[in-house]
C-alpha positions in Angstrom: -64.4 81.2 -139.5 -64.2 77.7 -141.0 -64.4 75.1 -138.1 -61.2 72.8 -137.5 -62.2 69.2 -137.8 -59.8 66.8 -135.6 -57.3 65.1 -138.2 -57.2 61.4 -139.0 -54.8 60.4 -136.1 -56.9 62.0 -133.4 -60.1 60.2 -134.8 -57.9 57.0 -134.6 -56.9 57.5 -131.1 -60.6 58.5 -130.0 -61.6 55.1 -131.8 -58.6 52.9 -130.4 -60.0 54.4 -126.7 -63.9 53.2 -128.0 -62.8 50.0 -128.3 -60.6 49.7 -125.2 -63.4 50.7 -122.9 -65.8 48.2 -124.9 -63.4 45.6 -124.5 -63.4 46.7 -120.9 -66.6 46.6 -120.4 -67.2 43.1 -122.3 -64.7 41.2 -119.9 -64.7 43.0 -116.6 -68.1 42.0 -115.2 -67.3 38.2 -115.8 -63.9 38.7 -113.8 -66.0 40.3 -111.2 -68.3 37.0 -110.7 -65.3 35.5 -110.8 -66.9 33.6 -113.8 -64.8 31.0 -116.1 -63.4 32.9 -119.5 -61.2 32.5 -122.2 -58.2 34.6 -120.3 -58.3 31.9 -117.8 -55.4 29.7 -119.6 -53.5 32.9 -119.7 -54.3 34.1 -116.3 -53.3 30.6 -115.4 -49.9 30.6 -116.9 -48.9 33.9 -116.0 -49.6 33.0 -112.6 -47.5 30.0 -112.7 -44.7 31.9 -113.8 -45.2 34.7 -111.0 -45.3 31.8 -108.6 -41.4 30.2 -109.9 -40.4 33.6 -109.9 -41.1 34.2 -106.2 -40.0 30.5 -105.8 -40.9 28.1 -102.7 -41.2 29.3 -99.3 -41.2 27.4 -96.0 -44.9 25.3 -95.1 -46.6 26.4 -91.7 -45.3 23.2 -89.3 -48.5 22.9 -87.9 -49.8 20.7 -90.3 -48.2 17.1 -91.1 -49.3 14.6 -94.1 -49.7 11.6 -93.1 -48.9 9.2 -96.7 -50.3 6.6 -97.8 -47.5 5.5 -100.0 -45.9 3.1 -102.1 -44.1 1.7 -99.1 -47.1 1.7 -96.8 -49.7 -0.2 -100.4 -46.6 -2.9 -100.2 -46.8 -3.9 -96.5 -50.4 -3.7 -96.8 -50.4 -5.7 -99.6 -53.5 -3.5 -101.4 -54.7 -0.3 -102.4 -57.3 1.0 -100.7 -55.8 -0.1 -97.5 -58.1 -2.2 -96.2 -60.5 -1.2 -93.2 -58.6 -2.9 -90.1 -55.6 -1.3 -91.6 -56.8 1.7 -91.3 -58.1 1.3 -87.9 -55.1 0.6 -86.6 -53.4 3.8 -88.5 -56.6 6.3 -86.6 -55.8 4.5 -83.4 -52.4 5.3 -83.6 -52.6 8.5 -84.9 -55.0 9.3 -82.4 -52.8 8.6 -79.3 -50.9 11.4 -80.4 -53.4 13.5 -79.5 -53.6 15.3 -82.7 -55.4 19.1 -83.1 -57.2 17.7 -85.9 -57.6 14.9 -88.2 -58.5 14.6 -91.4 -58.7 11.5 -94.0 -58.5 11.8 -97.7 -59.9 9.0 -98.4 -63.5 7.9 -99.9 -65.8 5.1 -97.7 -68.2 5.4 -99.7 -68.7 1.3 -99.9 -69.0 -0.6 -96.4 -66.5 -3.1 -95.7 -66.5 -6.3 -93.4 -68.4 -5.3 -90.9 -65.8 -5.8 -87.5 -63.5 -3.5 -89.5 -66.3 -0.9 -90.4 -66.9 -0.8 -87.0 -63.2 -0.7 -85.4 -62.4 2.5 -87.4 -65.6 4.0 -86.4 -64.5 3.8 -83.0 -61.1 4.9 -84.1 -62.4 7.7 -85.8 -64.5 9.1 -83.0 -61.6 9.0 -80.7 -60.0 11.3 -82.5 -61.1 15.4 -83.6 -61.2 13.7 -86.8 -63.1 14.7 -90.2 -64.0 12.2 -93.4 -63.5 13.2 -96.7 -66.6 13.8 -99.3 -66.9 14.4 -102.4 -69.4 16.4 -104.5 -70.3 15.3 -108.1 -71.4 18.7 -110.5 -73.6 18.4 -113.3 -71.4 18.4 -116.5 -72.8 19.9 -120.0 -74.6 22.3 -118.4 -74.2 25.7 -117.5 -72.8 26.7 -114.4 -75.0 26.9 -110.7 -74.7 29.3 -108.2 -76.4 29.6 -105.3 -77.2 32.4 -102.4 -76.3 31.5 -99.1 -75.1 35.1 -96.5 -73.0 37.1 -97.9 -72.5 34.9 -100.9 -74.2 34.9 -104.2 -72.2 32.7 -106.1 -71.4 29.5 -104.8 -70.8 26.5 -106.9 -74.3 23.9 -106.8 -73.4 20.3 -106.5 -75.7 17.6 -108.0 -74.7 14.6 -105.5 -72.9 14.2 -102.7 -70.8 11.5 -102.0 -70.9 10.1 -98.5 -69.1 7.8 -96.4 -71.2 5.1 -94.9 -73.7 5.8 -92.5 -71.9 4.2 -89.7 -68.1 6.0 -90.2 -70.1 9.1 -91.3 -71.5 9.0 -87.5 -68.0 9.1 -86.3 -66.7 12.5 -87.0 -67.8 15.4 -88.9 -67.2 15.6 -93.1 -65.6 17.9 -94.9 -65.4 18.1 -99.0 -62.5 17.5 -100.5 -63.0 18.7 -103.9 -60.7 21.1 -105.8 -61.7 23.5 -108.7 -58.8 23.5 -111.3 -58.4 25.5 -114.4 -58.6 24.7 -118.3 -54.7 23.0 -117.9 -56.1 21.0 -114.7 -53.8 23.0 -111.8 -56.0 23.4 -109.0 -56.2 27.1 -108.5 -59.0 27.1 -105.4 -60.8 25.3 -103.0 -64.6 26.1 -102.4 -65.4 26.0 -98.9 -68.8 26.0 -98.9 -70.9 24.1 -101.6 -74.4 24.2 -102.1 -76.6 20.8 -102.3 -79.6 18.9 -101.0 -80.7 22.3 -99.6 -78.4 23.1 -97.6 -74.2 23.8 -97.7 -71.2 21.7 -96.9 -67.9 22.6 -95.8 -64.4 21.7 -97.1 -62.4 19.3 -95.4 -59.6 22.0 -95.2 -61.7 24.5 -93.5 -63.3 21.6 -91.0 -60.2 20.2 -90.3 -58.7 23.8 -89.7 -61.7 24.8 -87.4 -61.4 21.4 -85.3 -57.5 22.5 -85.0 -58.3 26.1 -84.1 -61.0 25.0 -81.7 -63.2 27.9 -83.0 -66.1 27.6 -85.2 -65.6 29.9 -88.5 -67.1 32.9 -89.4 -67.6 33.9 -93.1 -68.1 37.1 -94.5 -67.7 37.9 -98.5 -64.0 38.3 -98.8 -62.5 36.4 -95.6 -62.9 33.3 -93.1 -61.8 34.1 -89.5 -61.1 31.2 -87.2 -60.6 33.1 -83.8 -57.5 35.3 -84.4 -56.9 34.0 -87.9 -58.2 35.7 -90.7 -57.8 34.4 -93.8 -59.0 36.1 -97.1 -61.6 34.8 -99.9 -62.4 35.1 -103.6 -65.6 34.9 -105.0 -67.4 32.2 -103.9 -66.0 31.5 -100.9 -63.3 29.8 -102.6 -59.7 29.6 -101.2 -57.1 30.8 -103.2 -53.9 28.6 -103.2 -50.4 29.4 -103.0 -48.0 26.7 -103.1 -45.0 25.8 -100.8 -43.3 24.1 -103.5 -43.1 20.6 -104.5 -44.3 17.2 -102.9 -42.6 17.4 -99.6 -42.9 20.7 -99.5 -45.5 20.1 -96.1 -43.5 17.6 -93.7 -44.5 14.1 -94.8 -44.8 10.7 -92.6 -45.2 7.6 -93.8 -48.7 6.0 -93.2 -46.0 2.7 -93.0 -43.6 3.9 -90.6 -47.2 5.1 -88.5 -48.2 1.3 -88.4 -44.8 -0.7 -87.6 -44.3 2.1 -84.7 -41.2 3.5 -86.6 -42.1 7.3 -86.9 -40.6 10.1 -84.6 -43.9 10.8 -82.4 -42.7 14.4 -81.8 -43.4 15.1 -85.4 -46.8 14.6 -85.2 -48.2 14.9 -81.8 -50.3 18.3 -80.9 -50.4 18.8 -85.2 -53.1 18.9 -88.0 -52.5 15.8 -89.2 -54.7 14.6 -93.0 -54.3 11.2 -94.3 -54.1 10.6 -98.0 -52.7 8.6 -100.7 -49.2 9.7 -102.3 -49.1 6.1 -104.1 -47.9 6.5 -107.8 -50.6 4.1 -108.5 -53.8 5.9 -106.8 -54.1 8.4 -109.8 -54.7 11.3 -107.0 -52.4 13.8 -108.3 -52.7 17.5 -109.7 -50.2 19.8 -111.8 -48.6 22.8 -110.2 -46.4 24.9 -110.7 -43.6 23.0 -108.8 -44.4 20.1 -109.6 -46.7 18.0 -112.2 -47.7 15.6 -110.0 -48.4 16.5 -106.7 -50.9 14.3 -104.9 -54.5 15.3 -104.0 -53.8 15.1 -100.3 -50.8 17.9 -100.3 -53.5 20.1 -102.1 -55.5 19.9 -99.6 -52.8 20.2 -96.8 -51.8 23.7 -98.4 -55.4 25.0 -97.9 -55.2 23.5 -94.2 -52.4 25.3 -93.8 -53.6 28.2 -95.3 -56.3 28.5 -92.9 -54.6 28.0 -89.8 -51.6 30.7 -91.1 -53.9 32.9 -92.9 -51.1 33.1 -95.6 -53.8 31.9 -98.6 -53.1 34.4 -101.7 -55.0 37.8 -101.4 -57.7 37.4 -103.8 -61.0 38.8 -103.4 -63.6 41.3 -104.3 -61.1 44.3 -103.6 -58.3 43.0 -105.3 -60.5 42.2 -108.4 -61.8 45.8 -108.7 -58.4 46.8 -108.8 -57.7 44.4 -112.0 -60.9 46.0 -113.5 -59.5 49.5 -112.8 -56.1 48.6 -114.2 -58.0 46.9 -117.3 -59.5 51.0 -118.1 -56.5 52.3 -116.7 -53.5 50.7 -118.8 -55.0 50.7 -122.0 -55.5 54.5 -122.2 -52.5 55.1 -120.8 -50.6 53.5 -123.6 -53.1 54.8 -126.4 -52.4 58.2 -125.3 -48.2 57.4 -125.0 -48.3 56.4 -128.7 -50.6 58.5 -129.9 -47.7 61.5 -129.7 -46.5 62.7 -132.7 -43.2 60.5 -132.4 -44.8 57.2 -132.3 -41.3 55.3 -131.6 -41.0 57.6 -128.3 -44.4 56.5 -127.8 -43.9 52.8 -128.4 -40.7 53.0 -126.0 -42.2 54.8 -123.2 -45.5 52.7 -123.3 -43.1 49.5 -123.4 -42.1 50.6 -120.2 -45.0 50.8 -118.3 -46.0 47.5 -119.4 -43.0 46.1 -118.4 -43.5 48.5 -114.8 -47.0 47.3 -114.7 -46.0 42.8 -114.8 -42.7 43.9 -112.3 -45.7 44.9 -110.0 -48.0 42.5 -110.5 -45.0 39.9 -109.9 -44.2 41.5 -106.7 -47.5 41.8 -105.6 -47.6 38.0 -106.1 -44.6 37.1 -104.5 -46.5 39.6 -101.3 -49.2 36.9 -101.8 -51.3 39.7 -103.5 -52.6 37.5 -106.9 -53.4 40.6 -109.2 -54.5 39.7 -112.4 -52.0 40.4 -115.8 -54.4 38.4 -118.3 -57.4 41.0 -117.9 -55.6 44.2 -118.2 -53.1 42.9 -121.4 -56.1 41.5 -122.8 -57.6 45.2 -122.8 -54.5 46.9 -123.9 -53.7 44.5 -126.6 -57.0 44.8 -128.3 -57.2 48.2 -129.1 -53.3 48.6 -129.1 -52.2 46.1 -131.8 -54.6 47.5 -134.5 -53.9 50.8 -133.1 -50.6 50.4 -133.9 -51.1 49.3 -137.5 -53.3 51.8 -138.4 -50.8 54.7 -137.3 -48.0 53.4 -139.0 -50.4 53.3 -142.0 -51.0 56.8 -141.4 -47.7 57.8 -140.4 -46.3 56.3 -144.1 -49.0 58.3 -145.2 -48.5 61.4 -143.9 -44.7 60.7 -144.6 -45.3 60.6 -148.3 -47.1 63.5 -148.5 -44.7 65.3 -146.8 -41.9 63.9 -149.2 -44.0 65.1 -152.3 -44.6 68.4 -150.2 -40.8 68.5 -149.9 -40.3 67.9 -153.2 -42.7 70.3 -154.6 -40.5 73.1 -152.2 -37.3 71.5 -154.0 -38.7 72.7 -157.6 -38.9 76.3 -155.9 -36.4 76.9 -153.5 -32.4 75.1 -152.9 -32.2 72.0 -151.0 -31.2 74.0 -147.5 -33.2 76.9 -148.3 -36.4 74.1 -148.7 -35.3 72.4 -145.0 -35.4 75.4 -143.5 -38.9 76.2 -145.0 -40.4 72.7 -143.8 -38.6 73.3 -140.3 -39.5 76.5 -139.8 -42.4 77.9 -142.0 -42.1 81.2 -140.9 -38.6 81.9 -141.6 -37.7 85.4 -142.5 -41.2 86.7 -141.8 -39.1 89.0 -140.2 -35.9 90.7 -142.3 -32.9 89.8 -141.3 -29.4 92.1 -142.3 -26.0 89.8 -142.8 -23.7 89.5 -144.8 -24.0 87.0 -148.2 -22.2 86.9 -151.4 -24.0 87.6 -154.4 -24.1 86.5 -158.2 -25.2 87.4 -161.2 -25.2 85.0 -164.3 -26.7 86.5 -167.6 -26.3 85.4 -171.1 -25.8 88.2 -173.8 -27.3 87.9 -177.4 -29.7 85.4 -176.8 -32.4 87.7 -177.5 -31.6 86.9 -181.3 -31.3 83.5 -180.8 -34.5 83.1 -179.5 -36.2 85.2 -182.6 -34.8 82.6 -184.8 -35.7 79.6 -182.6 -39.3 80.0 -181.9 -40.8 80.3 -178.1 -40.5 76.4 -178.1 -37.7 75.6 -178.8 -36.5 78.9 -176.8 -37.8 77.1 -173.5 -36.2 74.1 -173.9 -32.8 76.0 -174.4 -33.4 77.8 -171.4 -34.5 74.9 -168.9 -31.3 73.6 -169.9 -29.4 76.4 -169.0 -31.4 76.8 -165.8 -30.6 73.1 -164.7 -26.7 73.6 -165.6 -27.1 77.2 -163.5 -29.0 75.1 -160.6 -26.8 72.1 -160.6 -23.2 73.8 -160.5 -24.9 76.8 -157.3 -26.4 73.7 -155.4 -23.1 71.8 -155.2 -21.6 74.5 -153.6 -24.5 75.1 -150.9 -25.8 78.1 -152.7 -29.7 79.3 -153.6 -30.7 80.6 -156.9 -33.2 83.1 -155.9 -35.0 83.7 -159.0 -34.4 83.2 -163.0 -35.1 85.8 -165.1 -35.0 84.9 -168.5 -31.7 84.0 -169.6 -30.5 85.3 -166.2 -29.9 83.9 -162.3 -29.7 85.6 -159.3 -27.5 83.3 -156.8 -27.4 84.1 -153.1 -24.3 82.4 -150.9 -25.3 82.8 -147.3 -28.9 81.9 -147.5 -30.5 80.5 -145.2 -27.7 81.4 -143.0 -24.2 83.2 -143.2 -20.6 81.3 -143.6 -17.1 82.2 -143.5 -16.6 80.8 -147.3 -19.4 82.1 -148.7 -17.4 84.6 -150.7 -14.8 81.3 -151.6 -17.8 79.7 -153.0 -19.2 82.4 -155.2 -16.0 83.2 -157.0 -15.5 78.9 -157.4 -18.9 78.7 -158.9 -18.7 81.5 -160.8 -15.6 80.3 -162.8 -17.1 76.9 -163.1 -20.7 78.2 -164.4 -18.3 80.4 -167.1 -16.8 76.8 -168.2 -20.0 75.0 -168.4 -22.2 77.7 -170.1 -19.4 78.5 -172.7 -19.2 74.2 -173.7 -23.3 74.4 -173.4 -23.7 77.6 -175.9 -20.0 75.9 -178.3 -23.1 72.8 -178.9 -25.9 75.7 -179.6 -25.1 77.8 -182.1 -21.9 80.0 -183.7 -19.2 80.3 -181.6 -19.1 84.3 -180.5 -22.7 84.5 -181.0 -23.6 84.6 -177.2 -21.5 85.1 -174.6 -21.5 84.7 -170.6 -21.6 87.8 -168.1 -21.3 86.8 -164.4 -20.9 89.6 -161.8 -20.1 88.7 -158.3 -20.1 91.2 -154.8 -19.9 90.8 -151.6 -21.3 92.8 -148.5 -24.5 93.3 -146.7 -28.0 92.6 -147.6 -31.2 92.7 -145.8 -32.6 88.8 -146.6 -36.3 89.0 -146.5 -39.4 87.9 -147.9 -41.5 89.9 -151.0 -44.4 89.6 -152.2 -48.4 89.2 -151.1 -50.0 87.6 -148.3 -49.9 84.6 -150.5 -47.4 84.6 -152.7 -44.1 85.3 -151.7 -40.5 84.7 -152.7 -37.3 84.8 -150.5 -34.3 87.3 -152.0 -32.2 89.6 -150.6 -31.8 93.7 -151.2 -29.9 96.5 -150.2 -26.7 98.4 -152.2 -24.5 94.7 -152.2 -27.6 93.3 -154.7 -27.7 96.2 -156.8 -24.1 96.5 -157.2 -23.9 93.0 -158.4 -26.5 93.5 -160.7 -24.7 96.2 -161.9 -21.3 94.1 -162.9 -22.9 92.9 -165.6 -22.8 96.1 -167.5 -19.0 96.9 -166.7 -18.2 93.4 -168.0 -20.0 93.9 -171.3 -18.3 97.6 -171.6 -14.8 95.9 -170.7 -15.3 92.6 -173.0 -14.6 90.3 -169.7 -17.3 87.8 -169.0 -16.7 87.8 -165.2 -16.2 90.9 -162.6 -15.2 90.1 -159.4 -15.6 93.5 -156.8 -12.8 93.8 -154.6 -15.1 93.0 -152.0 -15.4 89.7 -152.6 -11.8 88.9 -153.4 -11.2 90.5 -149.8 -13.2 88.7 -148.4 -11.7 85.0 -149.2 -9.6 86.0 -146.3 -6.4 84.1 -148.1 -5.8 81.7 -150.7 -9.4 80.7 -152.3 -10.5 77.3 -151.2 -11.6 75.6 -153.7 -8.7 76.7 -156.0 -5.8 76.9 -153.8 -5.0 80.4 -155.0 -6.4 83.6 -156.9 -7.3 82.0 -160.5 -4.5 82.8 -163.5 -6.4 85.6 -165.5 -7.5 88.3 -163.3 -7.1 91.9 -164.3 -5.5 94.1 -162.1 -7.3 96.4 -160.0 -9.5 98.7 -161.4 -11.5 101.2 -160.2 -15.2 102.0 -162.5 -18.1 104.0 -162.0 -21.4 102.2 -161.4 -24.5 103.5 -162.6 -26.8 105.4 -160.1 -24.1 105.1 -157.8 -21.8 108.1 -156.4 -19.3 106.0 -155.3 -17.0 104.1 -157.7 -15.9 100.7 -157.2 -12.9 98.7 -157.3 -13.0 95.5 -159.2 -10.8 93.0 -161.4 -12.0 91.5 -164.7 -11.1 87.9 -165.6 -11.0 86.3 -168.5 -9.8 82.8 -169.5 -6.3 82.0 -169.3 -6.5 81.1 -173.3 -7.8 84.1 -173.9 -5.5 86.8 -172.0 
């Protein structure tokens, strides 16, 4: 037995599937390491939009900015504040007895030395951290370091420091933020590796200080006492903003110093200084806002740390993107790789659509699920995928219209759409009624001896088209031509009421065509027409071989028909019409209105090889009665 090889499509699909799971398997272990990539901008954007979608949502009130801003630069009358300004602003923020306190700002250059050493003292009243910030090497490829549980935290080249003297005061926390390609600050590394050893974020020493419990790290989440709060790779926070500046409650630094501010809004609190100054250049794009200062940034992971209400981001929830990123792909290969590929193309349109619904709720749940990785795998394979098949679809389409075509040239137009619909019609007989016809011409035996076997063809493709054209209009199927003869079934492939109705119609119009055809020809009276046409049941089958067949129809209606042609020639009528077929117009004929002017009247004949006789009426040409 010859083996079947899979067609075309199927090798496509196989392929499209290849190149999904290499695609797969190209980008996955980068989003595992939670390394930088190309899909980043996307990931970015579509995480924006996830975020508006959700919309803001109330800040924890446990943590209060304390601004340095516009306001506050103008009384001061300079930016940076200057040091026995800022002493004054610790000392008073101090006797509020804050949880924590935090200060966005850089001393990395000593001041005079009486206010140097006033905010020291400031400072070490207080549960206070200093801000630092770490410098990376730039050009170069990324560092990561192995500290724990954690094999991938970002290497810092320098650090830097506050003086020696304020850095004495209280403890130091980073304050760096890592942003993406469009500069939105997506995470906060809480631990960083340099000068052999690690160094905390000021969010997650400010938080500890405020929690009064030191933190304990493991891979994918920072507990402070009873808080847990979750971590991505690289013990980095995951932000997810409140909304826009103001979101976290707000004092001004000014209203601190001139003894203006509501002391109830900031006593027993997290408190972080920064600057909120148009004119201090600290500020970062997000998604609610383009210009949201440094200081709220680093609020939000505060906050985040004391609520554990960061965005759900870790090793877990990156798995599942790398699942979804084999998952979705084949799913919608195999959707459009049906044999109806706009079903296909629908159905997989709606698990896409199902697939970014749940990845926005999962976000707006504070689950950040990734939509860049798994589109990025789909649409790879997918999109030339989809090219291809059409390609081969059109293909396949053509050949099925020249296959179509090629069934035209051999059987009727609705005999030929039932073949291509259902190729094993009638491989089983089936008995119904049908109206049959007989078309013959007589004499043309002698015409073709004088026209030659050339010349004979050409006069009988033209008579075969005229015979084909006038039994297609009306729906019926010419069975076979034999010579200068048709055999015309009405009721194939299936019976109708006015299939009798339509064999007597065609068979006066064939008589009016084929007598104008033969009048061009040759002599008038030379050849004649002879159409018989009966009515009854047949048995319409298939005959033939294994492979080569024909579809007809037998029994005593066929052969009777057959047989009309004689009694016309011996009655010098060129149409019979059994009384069958008349009967069975069931009324005035259709597509005349009435019986046609020039019908004999009834007549009853003997038919050859037939013990019953049968009653018929001749017709002949009104002209000619």
């Amino acid at each position: 037995m010859t083996p079947r090889w899979p067609s075309a499509s199927a090798w496509l699909t196989a392929g499209a599937l290849a190149l999904a799971l290499a695609c797969g398997l190209a980008l996955i272990p980068g989003h595992l390491r939670g390394e930088a990539s190309v899909l980043d901008r996307i990931e970015g954007t579509l995480a924006d939009l996830r975020g508006l979608l959700a919309g803001p949502r109330p800040a924890p009130d446990a943590v209060v900015v304390i601004a340095i801003d516009d306001e506050t630069v103008r009384a001061a009358g300079a930016y940076p504040l200057p040091r026995d300004v800022m002493a004054r602003l610790v000392r008073t923020l101090a006797a509020a007895s804050p949880k924590a306190l935090a200060i966005d700002v850089l001393f990395a250059d000593p001041g005079p030395p009486e206010a140097d050493e006033a905010l020291a003292g400031a400072l070490a009243a207080a549960p206070s951290v200093l801000g630092m910030a770490a410098t990376f090497a730039r050009g170069e490829t990324e560092r990561a370091a192995q500290a724990g549980p954690f094999t991938d935290l970002p290497v810092a080249e320098h650090l830097l420091r506050p003086t020696p003297a304020l850095a004495r005061a209280g403890a130091l926390g980073l304050v760096n933020v890592a942003t993406d390609h469009g500069g939105t600050p997506r995470h906060i590394p809480l631990l960083v590796a340099a000068d052999g050893s690690l160094h905390a974020a000021l969010p997650l020493r400010a938080a500890a200080l405020a929690l009064g419990r030191e933190p304990e790290l493991a891979r994918d989440a920072v507990r402070l006492g009873p808080v847990a709060t979750p971590l991505d790779v690289g013990a980095s926070l995951a932000l997810r903003f409140y909304g826009p500046q103001g979101s976290i409650r707000t004092v001004s630094a000014r209203t601190v110093l001139d003894g203006t501010f509501s002391r109830e809004n900031i006593v027993n609190k997290t408190l972080i200084v920064g600057a909120t100054a148009l004119g201090s250049g600290d500020t970062l794009a997000t998604p609610f806002d383009p210009v949201l200062p440094g200081v709220e940034v680093l609020a939000t992971g505060i906050a985040h740390l004391v609520a554990g209400d960061a965005l759900l981001r870790t090793t877990t929830v990156r798995r599942i993107d790398a699942a979804a990123a084999l998952i979705l792909p084949a799913a919608i290969l195999l959707l459009i790789s049906s044999r109806r590929i706009g079903i296909g193309l629908v159905l997989s349109t709606l698990v896409l659509a199902a697939a970014s619904a749940l990845a926005a709720l999962a976000f707006a749940r504070g689950i950040w699920l990734s939509m860049a990785l798994p589109l990025a795998t789909t649409i790879v394979p997918v999109v030339p995928y989809v090219a291809a098949r059409l390609w081969l679809d059109q293909r396949q389409e053509r050949k099925l219209e020249a296959a179509r075509a090629a069934l035209l040239r051999f059987h009727a137009p609705a005999l030929a759409a039932r073949l291509a619909e259902t190729p094993d019609f009638l491989d089983v007989p089936v008995a119904q009624r049908a109206a049959v016809l007989f078309v013959d011409l007589s004499g043309f035996t002698g015409l073709a001896e004088r026209l030659g076997p050339v010349r004979t063809r050409e006069r009988l493709k033209e008579m075969h088209n005229l015979v084909e054209d006038e039994v297609t209009a009306r729906d019926g199927s010419v069975t076979s031509f034999m010579g200068d003869g048709a055999m015309v079934l009405f009721g194939l492939p299936e019976a109708r009421d006015d299939d009798a109705a339509r064999a007597v119609a065609t068979a006066l119009t064939l008589h009016a065509r084929l007598t104008a055809w033969l009048a061009g020809e040759v002599a008038e009276g030379a050849i004649g027409v002879r159409i018989g046409v009966h009515a009854g049941p047949v048995v319409m089958s298939r005959l033939g071989g294994e492979h080569n067949q024909h579809i007809t129809a037998t029994g005593d209606t066929v052969n009777v028909a057959s047989r009309l042609l004689e009694i016309t020639k011996q009655h010098g009528a060129p149409v019979a019409f059994s009384a069958e077929v008349l009967a069975a117009l069931d009324g005035p004929l259709a597509a005349l209105d009435r019986l046609p002017p020039g019908l004999s009247a009834p007549l009853q004949v003997a038919v050859r090889g037939r013990v019953e006789p049968l009653v018929l009426r001749l017709w002949r040409p009104p002209t000619a009665a």
